[in-house]
Legacy VTK file of the C-alpha trace (Angstrom):
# vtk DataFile Version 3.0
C-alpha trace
ASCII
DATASET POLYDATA
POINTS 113 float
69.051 240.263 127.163
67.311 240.396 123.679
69.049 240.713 120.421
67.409 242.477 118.132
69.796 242.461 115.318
72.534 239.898 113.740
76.472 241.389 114.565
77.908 242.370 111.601
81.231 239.612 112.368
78.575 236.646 112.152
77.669 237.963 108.648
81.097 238.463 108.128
81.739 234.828 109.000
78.453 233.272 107.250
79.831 234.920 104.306
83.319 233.624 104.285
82.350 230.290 105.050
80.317 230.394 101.964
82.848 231.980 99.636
85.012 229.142 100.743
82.160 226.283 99.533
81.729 228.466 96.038
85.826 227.852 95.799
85.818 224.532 96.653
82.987 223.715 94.198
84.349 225.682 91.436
87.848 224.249 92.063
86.247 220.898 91.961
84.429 221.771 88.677
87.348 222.811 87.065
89.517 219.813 87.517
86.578 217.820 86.420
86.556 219.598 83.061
90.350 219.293 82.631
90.334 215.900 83.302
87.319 215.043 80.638
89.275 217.051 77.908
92.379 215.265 78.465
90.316 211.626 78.208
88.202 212.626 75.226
92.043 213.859 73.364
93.759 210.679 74.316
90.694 208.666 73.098
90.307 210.919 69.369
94.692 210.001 69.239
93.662 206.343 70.159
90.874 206.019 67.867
92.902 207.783 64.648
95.761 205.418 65.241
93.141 202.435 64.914
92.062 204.240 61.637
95.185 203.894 60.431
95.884 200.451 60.575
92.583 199.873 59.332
93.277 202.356 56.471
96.048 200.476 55.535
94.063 196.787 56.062
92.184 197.580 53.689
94.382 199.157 51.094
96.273 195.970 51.698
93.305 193.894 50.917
92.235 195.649 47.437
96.183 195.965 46.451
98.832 193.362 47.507
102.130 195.947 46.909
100.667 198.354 49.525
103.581 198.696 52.367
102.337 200.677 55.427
103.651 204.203 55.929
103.341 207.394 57.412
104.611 209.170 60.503
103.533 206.632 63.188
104.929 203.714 61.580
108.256 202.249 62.166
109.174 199.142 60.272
110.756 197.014 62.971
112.267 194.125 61.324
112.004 192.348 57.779
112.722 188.950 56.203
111.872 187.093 59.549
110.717 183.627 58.734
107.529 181.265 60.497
107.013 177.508 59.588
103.439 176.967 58.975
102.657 173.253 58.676
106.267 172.629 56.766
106.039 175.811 54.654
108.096 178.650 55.130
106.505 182.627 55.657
108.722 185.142 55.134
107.067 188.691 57.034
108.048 192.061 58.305
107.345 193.196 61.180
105.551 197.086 61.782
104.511 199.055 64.500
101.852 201.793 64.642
102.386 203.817 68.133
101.014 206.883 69.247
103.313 209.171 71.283
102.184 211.032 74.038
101.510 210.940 78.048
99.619 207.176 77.417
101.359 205.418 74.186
99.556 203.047 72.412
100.964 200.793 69.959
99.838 198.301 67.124
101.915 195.880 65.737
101.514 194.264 62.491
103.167 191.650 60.865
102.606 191.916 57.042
103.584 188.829 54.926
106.269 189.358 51.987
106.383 187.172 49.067
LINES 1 114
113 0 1 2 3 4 5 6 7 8 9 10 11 12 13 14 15 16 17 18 19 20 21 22 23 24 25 26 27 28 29 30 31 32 33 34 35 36 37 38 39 40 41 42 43 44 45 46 47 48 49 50 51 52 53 54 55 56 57 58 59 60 61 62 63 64 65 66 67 68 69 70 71 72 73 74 75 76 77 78 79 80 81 82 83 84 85 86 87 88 89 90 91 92 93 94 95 96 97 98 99 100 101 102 103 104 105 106 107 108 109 110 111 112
């Protein structure tokens, strides 16, 4: 017996077996591209928290009464004392910390006079 022709249920099939690759891609695809954005906003938080603390290093540097401030930083303790080679450091202690899904956190001991 010759076939002449294709049924129309094995186009039916070809076709749904390729609709299902195009989801699967595209499904694929999309969690890709969720996945970058979320990286590339957790590294932009990261990388302005850095800023900060350098922001403030260097203020600190050019001006000596420069305490650190703003909305991500918590002093944690003050007046603490260290014994350097028989001389006594009094510091404070700060954080930096970035809240979110993956904190990050800096901490910084500044030294008082």
């Amino acid at each position: 017996m010759k076939r002449r022709g294709v049924i129309i249920t094995e186009v039916l099939i070809a076709m749904a077996v390729f609709i299902v690759g195009l989801l699967a891609l595209a499904g694929s695809m999309t969690f890709t591209l969720r996945a970058v954005t979320r990286s590339r906003e957790q590294l932009i938080e990261d990388r302005n928290l850095v800023n900060d603390v350098n922001t403030y290093m260097i203020k600190r540097v050019i001006s000596h009464d420069v305490s650190p401030s703003g909305t991500q930083v918590t002093k944690l303790s003050s007046g603490q004392q260290l014994l350097v080679n028989g001389k006594s450091i009094n510091y404070s202690v700060y954080r930096y910390k970035r809240e979110g899904r993956n904190p990050s956190s800096y901490y910084l001991l500044q030294r008082e006079d």
